[in-house]
C-alpha distance (Angstrom), angle and dihedral (degrees) to the residues before:
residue distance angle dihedral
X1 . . .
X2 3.99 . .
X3 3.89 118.7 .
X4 3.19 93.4 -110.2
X5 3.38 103.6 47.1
X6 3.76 99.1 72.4
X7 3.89 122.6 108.4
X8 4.01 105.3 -151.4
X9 3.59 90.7 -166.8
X10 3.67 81.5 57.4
X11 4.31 113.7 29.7
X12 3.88 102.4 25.5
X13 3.32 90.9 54.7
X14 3.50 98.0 34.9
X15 3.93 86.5 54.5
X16 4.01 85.2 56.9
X17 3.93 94.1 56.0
X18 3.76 88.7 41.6
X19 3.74 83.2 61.4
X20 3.65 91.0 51.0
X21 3.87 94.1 52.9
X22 3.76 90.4 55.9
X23 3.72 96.9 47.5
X24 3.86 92.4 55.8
X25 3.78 97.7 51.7
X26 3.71 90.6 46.1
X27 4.04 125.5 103.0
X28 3.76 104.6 -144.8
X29 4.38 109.2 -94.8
X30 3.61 137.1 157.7
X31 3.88 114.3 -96.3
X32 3.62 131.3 -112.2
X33 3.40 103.1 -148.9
X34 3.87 122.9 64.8
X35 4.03 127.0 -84.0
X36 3.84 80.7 -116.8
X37 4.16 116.3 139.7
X38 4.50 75.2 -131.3
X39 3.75 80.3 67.8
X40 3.93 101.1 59.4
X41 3.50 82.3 40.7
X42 3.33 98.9 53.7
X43 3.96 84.8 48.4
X44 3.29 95.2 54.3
X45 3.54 92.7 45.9
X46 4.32 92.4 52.2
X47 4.16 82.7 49.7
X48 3.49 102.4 49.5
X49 4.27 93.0 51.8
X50 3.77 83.0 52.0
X51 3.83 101.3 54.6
X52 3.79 122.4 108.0
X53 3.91 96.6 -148.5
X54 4.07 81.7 -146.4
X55 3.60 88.8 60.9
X56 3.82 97.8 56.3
X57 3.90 98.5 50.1
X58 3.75 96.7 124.7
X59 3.91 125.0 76.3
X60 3.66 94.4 -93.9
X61 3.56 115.1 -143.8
X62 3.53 97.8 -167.2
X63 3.56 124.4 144.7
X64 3.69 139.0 149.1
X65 3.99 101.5 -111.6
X66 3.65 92.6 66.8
X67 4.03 85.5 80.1
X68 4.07 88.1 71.0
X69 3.71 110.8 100.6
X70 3.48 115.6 -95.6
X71 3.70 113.2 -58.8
X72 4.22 145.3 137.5
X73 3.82 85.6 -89.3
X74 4.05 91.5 56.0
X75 3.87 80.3 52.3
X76 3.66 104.6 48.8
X77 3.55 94.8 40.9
X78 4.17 92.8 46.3
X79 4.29 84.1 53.7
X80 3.22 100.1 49.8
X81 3.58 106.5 37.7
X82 4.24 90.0 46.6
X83 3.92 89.2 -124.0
X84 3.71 111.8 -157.6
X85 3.76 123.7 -142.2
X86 3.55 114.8 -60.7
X87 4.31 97.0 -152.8
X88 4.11 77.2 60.5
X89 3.74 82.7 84.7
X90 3.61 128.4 95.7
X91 3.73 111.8 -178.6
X92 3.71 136.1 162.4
X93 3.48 106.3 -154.4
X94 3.77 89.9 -150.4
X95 3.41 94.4 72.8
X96 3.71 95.8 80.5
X97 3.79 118.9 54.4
X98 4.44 120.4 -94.4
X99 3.98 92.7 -113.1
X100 4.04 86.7 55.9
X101 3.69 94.2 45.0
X102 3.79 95.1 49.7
X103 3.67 94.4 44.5
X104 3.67 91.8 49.0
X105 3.45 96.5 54.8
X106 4.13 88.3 45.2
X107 3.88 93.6 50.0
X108 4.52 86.6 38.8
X109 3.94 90.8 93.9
X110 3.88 136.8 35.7
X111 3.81 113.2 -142.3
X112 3.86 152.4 136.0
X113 3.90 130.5 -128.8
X114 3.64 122.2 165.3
X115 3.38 91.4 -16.0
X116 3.92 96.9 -57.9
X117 3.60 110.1 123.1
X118 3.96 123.2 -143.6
X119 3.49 131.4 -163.6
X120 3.93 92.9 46.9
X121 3.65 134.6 134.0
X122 3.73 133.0 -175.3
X123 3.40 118.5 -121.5
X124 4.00 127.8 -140.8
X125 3.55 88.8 -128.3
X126 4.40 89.3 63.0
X127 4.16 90.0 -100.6
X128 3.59 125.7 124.3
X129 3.84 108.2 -131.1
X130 4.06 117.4 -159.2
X131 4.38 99.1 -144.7
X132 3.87 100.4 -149.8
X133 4.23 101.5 61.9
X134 4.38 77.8 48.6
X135 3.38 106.7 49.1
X136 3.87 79.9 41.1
X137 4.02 90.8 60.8
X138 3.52 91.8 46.4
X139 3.73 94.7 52.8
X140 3.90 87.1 47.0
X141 3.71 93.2 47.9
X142 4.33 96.4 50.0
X143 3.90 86.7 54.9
X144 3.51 97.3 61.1
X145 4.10 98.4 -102.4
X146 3.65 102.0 -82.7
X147 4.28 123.3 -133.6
X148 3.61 103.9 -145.0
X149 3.45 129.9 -155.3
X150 3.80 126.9 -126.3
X151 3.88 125.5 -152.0
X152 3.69 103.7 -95.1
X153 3.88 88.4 -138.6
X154 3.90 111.9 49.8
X155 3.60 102.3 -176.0
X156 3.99 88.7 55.2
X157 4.53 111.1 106.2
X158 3.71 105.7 -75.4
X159 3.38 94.1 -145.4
X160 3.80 93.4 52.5
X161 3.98 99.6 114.4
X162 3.72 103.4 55.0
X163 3.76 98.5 -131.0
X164 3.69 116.0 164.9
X165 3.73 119.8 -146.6
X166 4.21 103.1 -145.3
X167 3.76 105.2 -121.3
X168 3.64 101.8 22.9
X169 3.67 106.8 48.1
X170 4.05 93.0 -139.8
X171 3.65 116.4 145.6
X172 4.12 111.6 -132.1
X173 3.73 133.1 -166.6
X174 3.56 132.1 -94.9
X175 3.76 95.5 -77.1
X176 3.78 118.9 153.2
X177 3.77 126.3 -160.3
X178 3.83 135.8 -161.4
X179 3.52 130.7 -179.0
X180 3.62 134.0 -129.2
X181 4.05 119.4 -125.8
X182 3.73 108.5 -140.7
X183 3.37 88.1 -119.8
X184 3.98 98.0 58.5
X185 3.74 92.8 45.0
X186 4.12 110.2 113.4
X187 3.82 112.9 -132.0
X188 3.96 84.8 -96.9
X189 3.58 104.1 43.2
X190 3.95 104.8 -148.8
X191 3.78 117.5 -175.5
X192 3.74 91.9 176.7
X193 4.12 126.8 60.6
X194 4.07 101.7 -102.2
X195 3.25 85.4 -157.4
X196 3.67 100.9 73.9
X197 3.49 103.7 57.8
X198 3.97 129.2 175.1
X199 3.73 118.7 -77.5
X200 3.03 122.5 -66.8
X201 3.04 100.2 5.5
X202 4.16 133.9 112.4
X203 3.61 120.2 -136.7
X204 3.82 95.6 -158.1
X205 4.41 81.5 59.3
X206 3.70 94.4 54.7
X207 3.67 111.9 41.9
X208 4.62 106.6 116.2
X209 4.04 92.0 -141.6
X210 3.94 118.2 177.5
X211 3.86 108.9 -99.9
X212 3.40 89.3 -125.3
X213 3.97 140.4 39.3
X214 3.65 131.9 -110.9
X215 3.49 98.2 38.6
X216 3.82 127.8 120.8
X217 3.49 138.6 -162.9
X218 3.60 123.2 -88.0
X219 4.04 88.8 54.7
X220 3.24 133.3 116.0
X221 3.64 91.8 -142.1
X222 3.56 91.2 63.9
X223 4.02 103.1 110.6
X224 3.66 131.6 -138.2
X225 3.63 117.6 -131.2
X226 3.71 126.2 175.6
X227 3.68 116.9 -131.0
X228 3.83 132.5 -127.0
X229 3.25 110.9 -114.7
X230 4.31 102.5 -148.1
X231 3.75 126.7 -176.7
X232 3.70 122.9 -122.9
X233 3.63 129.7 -134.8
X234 3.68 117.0 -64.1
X235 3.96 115.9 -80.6
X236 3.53 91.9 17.1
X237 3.35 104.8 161.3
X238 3.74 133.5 -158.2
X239 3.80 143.5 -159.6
X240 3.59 124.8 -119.1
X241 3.62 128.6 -126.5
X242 3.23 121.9 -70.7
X243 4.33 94.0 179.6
X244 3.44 138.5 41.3
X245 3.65 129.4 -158.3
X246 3.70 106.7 -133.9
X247 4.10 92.2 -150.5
X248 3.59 93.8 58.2
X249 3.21 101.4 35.6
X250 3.96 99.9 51.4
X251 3.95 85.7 42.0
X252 3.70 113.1 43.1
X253 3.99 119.6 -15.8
X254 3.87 99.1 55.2
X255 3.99 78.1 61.6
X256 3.31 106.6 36.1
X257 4.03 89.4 54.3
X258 4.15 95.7 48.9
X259 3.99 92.3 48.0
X260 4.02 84.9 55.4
X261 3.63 92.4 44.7
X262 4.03 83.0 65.0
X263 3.57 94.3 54.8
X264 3.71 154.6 -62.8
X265 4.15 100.3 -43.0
X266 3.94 126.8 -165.1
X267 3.53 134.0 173.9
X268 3.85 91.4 -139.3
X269 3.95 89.7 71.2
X270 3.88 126.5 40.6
X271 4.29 102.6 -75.6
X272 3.74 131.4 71.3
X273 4.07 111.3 38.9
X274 3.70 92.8 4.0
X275 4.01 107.2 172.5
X276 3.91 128.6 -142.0
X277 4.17 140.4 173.9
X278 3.55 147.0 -118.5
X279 3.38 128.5 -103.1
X280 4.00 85.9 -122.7
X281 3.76 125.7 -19.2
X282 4.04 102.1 -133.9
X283 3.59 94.5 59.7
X284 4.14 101.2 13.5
X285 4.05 110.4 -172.8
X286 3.81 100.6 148.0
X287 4.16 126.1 50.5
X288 3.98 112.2 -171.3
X289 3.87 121.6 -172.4
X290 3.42 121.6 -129.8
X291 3.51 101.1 -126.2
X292 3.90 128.9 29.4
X293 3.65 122.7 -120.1
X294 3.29 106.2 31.9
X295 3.66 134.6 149.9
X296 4.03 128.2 -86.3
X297 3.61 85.3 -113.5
X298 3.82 100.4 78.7
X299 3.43 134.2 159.0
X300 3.87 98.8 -86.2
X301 3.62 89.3 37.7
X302 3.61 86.3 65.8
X303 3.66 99.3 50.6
X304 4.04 95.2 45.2
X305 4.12 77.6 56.2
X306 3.89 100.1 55.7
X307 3.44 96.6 31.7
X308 4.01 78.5 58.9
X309 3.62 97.4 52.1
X310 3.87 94.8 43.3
X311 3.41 89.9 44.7
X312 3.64 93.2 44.0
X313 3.77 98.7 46.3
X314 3.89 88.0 53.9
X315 3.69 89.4 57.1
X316 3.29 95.3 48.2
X317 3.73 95.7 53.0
X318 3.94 97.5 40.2
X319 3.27 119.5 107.0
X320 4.14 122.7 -129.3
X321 3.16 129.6 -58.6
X322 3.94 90.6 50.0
X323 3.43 116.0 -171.0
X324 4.27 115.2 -101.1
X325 4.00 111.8 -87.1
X326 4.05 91.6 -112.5
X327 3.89 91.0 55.2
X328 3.71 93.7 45.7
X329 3.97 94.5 48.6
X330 4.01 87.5 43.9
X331 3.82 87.0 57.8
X332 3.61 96.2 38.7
X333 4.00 94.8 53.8
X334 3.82 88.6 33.8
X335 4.17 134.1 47.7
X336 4.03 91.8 -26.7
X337 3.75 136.7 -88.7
X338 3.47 123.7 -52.8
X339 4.31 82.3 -7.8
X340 4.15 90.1 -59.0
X341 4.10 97.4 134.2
X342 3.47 90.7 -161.2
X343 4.49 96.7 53.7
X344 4.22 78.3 77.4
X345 3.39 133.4 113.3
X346 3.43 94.3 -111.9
X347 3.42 86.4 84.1
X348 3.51 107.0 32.9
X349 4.12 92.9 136.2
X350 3.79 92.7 50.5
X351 4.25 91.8 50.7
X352 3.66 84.3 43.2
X353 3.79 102.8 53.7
X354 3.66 82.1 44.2
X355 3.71 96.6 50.5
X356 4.09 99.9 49.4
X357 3.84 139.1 20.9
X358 3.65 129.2 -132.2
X359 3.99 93.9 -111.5
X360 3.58 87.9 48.9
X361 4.02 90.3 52.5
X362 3.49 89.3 43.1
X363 3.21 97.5 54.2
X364 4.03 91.6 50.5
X365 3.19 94.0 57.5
X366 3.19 105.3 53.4
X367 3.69 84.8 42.9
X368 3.72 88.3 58.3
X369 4.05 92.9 49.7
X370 3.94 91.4 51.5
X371 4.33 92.8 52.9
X372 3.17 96.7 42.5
X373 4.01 97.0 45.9
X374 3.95 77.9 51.1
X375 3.50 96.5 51.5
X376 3.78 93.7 39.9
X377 3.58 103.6 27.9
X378 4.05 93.4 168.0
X379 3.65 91.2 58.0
X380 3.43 114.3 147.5
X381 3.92 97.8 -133.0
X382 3.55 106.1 37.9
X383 3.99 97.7 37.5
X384 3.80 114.4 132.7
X385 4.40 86.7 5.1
X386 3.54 112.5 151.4
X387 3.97 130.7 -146.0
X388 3.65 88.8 -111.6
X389 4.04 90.5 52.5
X390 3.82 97.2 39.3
X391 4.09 86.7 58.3
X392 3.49 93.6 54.4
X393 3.51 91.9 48.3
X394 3.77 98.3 55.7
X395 4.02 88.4 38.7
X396 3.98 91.3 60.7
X397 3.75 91.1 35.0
X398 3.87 90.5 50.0
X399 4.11 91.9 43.7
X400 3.71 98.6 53.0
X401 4.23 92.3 36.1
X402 4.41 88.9 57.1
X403 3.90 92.1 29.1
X404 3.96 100.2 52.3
X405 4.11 101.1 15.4
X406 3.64 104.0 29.7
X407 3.74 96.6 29.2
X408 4.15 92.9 49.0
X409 3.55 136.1 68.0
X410 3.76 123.9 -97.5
X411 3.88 96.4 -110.0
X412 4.01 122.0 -165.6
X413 3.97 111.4 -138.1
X414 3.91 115.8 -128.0
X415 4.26 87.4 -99.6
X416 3.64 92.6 60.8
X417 3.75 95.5 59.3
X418 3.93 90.5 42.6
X419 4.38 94.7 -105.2
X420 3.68 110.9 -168.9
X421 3.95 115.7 -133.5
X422 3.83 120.3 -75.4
X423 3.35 116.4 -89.8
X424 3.96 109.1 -126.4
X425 3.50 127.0 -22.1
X426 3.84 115.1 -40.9
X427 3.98 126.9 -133.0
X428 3.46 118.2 -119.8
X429 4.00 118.7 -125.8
X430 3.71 116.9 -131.4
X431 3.70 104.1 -132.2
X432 2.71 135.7 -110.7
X433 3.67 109.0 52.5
X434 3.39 131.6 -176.8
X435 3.83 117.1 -150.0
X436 3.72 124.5 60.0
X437 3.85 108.2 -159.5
X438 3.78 115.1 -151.1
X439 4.25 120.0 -149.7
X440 3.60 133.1 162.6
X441 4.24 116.2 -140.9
X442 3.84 93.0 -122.4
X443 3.90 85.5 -166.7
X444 3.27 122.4 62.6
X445 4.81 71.9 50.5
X446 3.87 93.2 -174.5
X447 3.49 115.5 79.9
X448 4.32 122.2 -124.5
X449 3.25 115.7 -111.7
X450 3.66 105.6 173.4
X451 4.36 130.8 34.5
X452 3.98 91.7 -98.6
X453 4.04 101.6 53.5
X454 4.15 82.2 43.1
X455 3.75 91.9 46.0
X456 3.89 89.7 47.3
X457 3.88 97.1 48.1
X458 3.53 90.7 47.0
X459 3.34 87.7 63.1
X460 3.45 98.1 37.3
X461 4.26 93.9 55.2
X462 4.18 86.1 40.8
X463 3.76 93.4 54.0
X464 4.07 94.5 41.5
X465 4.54 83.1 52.1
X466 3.45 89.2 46.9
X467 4.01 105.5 41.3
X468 3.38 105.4 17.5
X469 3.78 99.3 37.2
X470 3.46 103.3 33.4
X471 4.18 98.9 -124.1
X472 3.55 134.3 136.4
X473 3.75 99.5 -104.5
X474 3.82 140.7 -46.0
X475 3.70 110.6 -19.1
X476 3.56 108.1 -139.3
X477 3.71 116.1 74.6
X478 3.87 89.2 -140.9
X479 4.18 132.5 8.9
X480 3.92 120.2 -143.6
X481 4.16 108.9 -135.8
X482 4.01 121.2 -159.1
X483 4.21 78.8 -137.3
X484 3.64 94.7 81.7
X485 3.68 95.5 -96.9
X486 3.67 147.5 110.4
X487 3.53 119.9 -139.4
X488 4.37 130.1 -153.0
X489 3.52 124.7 -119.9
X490 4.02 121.0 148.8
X491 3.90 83.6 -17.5
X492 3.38 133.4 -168.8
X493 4.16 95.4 -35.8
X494 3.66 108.8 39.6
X495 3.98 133.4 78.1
X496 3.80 102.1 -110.7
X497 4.10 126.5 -153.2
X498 4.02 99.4 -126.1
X499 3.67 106.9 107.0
X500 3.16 120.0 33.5
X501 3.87 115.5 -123.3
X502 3.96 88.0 4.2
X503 3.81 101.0 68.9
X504 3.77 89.0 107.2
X505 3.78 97.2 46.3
X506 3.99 112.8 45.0
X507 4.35 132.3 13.5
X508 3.64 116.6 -98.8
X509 4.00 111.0 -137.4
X510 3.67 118.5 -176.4
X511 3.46 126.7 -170.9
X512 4.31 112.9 -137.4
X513 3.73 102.4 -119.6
X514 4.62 142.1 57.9
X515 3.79 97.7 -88.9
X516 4.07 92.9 -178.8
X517 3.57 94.4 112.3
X518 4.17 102.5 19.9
X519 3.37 141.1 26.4
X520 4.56 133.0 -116.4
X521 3.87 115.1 -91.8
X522 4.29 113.6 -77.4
X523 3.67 87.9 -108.3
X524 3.95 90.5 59.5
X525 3.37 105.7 34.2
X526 4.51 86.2 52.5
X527 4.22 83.0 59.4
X528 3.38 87.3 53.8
X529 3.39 101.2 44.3
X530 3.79 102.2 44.0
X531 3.76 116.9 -15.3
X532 3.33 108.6 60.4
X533 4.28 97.2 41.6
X534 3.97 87.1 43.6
X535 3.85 97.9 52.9
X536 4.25 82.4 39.9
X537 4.11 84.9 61.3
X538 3.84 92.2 36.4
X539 4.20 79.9 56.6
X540 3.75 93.3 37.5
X541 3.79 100.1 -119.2
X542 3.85 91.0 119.3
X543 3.82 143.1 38.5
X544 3.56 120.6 -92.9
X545 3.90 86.0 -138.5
X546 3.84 93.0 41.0
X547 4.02 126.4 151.9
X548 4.20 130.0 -128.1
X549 3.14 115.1 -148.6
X550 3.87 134.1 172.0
X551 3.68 117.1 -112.9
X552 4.23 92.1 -121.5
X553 4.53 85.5 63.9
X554 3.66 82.9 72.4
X555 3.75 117.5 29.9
X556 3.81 133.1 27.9
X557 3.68 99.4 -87.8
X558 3.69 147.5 124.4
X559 4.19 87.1 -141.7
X560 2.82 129.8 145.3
X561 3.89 91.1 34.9
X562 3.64 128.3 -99.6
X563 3.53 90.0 -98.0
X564 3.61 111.0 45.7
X565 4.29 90.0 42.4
X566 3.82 82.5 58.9
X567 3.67 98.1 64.0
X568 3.94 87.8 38.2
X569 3.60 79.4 65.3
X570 3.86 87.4 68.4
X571 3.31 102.0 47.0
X572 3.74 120.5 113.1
X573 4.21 96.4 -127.3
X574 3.84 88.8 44.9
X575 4.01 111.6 118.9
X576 3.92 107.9 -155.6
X577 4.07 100.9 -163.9
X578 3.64 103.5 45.1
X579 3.24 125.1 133.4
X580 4.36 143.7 178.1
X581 3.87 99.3 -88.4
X582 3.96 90.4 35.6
X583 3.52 97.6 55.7
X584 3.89 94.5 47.4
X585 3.29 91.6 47.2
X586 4.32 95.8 52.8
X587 3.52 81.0 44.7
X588 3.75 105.0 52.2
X589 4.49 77.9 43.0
X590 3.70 87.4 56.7
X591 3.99 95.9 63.2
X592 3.41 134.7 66.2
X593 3.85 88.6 -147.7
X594 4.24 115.6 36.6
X595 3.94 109.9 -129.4
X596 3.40 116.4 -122.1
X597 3.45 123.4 -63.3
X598 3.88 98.4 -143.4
X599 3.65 109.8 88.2
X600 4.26 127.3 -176.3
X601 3.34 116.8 -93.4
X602 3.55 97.0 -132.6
X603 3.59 100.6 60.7
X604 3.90 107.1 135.6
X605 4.32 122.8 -95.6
């Protein structure tokens, strides 16, 4: 079928229901094809040859969470996305190919059991993408992202205006719906009024705004700052939602206010945005999180979600002919959309933060809590809730999601890059410290640009420490990529080998690349310079008051490279006169208890 051809109205969505059709014939199986993004893609591909445009005249509303038993998320998600009837369907499943079916039906449903999490794909760029909160986005996004309107008085009978969902029978409340044209939508689309924020809170406090001007989203030069979160004056009160967008609220804030409804979460203890690995990464089958009982919301939950609002917002504000859904998601998770390197999702948080405000999120949220404890008023978590409680639900959930997602850098654990075990038995750091000790690699000399030249020189530099030098493991407690990502070595925890006598007192960060002559990408060099030490103090791993310093103050060296440790020198946290004995001695100041005095042997000069 030519390019241009294609109706989206018609064949993306179409694709979508087709989706649908396979998942409810299915028995549950294990897939044959890998948990690779190239594997959706690939499905999506196989569908969209396959679809008669004819067949997919209606506004499908056809996605993959409407295989989930019966349930207040079937019934939120069926509203707002304007589902049509299911029995409308007529599919033979052997249309599509057996490694398509199986994986669809393995992908269908985001979930966790014994710490295995379904629903997850890896992603080329090294992320772990959940497929429900996308596929969610992208349904959003075809239909024209829809404002929704909220019963102006929430304490009135939900089931007071005797709509019947098709399918399902349930009665809903008055709730009216628009959509927005593409062309109407405001650079920010808002569906709720900013203005009326959560109490006690102060919209002005919580906006994320770029620290500088000029730049727009889809960069990777937009930065990520976290917000300070300010109280208002006492008995402030504020209004609640009247709108909901249905984009973010059937990809991220319907989700993001149930996990806090469970409890407190943080991303410095196992819960919200907890990360995981594959069994192997050529062939990946199995995803296992890192810690056990953590919330729904996990790290690749997460990214599926803003990869479906960016996503879905750029549907919703392209203009006809859009391009197929497998050709979109192959640019998206490959060289950028439309050839704009930085409209990846890479940088997914950047675009995000760039996208949406905190008030605006806040607002959603709690927007999202009040229709769905109208549409499902015997809900287990939200029972008995009042307004007041609901706000201060989506204001903590809200705080901690821009603070320690948003506000952080997208960090790869040692398993993604293929680590090999410690060496030994590693020395604990006692946090917080307060030096963080900048380096560049000098060998591997090119900079990364993508997850598998990152992955590879990771393991390149940890198996030259380890076999060649004689240490532990990988140096560095964390490596600086030119793909938009930060990748693990000792960590946060673990005595590193980067500065020789220091090891014990400050992080060593090295950026992958010979930065004599030039200097890292703008995106890397900004996690360097603020976003990765200020979500370490949010977390508690360093000093509020700490020091940067470049590797060359403290040993006999020519790292980081003349040219990098020259812009150090303008950097706000850089100390000019330091030197060996001086920085021991404000470290050994800065603890109640000195670390030990006995340092290896090997660390590097």
């Amino acid at each position: 079928m030519p390019f241009r051809s294609w109706n989206p109205p018609m064949v993306a969505q179409g694709v979508l229901w087709i989706l649908l059709g396979l998942l409810l014939r299915l028995e549950p199986g294990t897939a044959t094809l890998p948990l690779l993004m190239d594997s959706v893609i690939q499905a999506l591909a196989e569908l969209e040859q396959k679809v008669p445009a004819t067949k997919a005249s209606h506004v499908a509303s056809a996605w993959l969470l409407l295989v989930q038993d019966s349930g207040p998320r079937d019934l939120l998600h069926h509203f707002l996305l304007e589902r049509q009837n299911l029995k409308a369907t007529n599919l033979d499943p052997h249309q599509v190919s057996p490694e398509l079916r199986a994986l669809t039906k393995d992908m269908a449903q985001h979930g966790i059991r014994d710490r295995q999490e379904y629903g997850v794909v890896l992603a080329p760029d090294g992320s772990t993408v959940a497929v429900e909160p996308l596929l969610a986005g992208l349904e959003a996004g075809l239909q024209g992202r829809r404002v929704v309107n909220l019963p102006l008085d929430s304490t009135a009978t939900p089931l007071d205006a005797g709509t019947t969902f098709p399918d399902t029978g349930v009665m809903v409340p008055d709730v009216r719906a628009t959509s927005l044209e593409p062309r109407d939508a405001p650079p920010d689309v808002t569906s709720a009024d900013v203005g009326a924020t959560s109490p006690n809170i102060k919209a002005t406090d919580l906006d994320v705004k770029p620290t500088s001007t000029g730049i727009r989203p889809g960069s990777p030069d937009v930065p990520v700052t976290s917000p300070d979160v300010h109280t208002s004056l006492p008995g402030a009160k504020a209004r609640s939602p009247t709108t909901v967008d249905s984009l973010l609220v059937v990809t991220l804030a319907r989700d993001l206010g149930l996990s806090f409804l469970q409890g407190p979460q943080t991303w410095s203890h196992a819960g919200l945005g907890t990360e995981g690995c594959w069994d192997q990464l050529s062939a990946p089958r199995t995803f296992t999180l890192l810690h056990s009982g953590t919330s729904p919301v996990t790290m690749a939950f997460l990214n599926g979600a803003l990869d479906g609002v960016l996503l879905g917002d750029y549907l919703s504000r392209t203009p006809e002919p859009r391009p197929p859904l497998s050709h979109l998601l192959s640019e998206y998770y490959g060289a950028g959309v439309a050839g704009d390197p930085g409209f990846r999702s890479n940088f997914r948080r950047q675009n995000t933060a760039a996208l949406t405000s905190t008030p605006t999120l806040t607002q959603q949220v709690w927007g999202a809590l009040i229709l769905l404890q109208r549409l499902e008023p015997t809900h287990p978590q939200l029972r008995g809730m009042s307004q007041e409680q609901l706000a201060e639900v989506a204001t903590n959930a809200t705080k901690e999601f821009t603070e320690a997602f948003l506000g952080c850098p997208a960090i790869h654990p040692r398993c993604r890059w293929g680590a090999a075990p410690y060496r030994g038995s590693p020395r604990s750091l006692q946090l917080p410290l307060g030096f963080l000790y900048v380096h560049h690699t000098y060998i591997p000399a090119p900079p990364c640009t993508d997850f598998a030249h990152c992955a590879a020189d990771m393991r390149s530099m940890q198996h030259f420490h380890q076999d060649t030098r004689g240490w532990d493991d990988i140096g560095y407690s964390f490596v600086i990529g030119s793909d938009g990502y930060v990748y693990e070595g000792r960590g946060w925890h673990w005595v590193g080998a980067h500065t020789l006598g220091h090891n014990s007192r400050g992080f060593g960060v090295a950026f992958v690349g010979n930065y004599t002559a030039e200097l890292p990408t703008e995106a890397a060099l900004r996690t360097v310079q603020d976003v990765l030490p200020g979500c370490a103090v949010r977390a508690g791993f360093l000093r509020p008051d700490y020091t940067l310093l470049g590797h060359r103050q403290l040993v006999r060296t020519d790292c980081p490279g003349d040219a990098l440790f020259n812009l150090l020198r303008t950097w706000p946290r850089f100390a000019a006169n330091v030197n060996p004995r001086t920085a021991r001695r404000a470290s050994w100041r800065s603890k109640r208890k000195p670390p030990p005095m006995i340092l290896p042997a090997t660390d590097p000069q």
